[in-house]
C-alpha positions in Angstrom: 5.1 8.0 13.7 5.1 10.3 10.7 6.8 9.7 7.5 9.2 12.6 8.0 10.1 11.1 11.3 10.7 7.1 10.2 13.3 8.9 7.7 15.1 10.6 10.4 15.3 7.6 12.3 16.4 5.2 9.5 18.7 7.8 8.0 20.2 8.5 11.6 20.9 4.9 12.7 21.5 3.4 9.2 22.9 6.2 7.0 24.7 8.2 8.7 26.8 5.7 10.5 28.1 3.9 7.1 28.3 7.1 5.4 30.2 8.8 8.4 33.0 5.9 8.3 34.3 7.4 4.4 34.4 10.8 5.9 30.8 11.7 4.8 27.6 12.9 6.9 23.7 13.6 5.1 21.3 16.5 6.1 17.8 15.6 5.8 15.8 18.7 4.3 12.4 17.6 4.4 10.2 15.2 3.0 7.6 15.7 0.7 3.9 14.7 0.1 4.3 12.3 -2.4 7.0 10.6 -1.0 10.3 12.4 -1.8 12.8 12.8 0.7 15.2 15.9 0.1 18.8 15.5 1.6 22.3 17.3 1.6 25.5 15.5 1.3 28.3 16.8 3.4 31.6 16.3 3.9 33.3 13.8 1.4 30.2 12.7 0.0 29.7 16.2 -1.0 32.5 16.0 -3.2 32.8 12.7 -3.6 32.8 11.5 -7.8 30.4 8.4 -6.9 28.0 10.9 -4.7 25.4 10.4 -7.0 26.0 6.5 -6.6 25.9 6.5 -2.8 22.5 8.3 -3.4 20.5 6.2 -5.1 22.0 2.8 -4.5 22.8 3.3 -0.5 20.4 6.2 0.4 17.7 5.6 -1.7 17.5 2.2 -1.7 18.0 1.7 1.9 14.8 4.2 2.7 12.5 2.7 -0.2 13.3 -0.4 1.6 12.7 -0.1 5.2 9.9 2.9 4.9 7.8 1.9 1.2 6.1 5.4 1.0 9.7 6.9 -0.2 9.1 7.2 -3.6 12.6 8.8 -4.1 15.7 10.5 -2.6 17.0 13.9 -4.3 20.3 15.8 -3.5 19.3 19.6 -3.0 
């Protein structure tokens, strides 16, 4: 499995679900070469004052941790 596909997977069944239960949902845009992962934030994440929050200390985290070769997570 490629590294674009272990962040699908972890973002689907991990991510999604918690971020889904505030009203939120997360569009993964690719991933790069050296490790970062591009996503959207939809819904009330989109809007949400503590978005950047949620990305870096939920998203982020939660993908350096299960998959080590994410080097970081930007909003596009």
């Amino acid at each position: 499995m490629g590294l674009e596909e272990k962040v699908r997977q972890i973002i689907d069944e991990e991510v999604r679900p918690a971020l889904k239960m505030d009203g939120g949902d997360i569009e993964l845009l690719g991933v790069d070469e050296d490790g970062t992962v591009k996503v959207r934030l939809l819904g009330a994440c989109g809007a949400c004052p503590f978005s950047t929050m949620t990305l870096k200390m939920g998203v982020e985290e939660s993908l350096k941790r299960m998959v080590p070769e994410v080097k970081q997570v930007v909003a596009i």
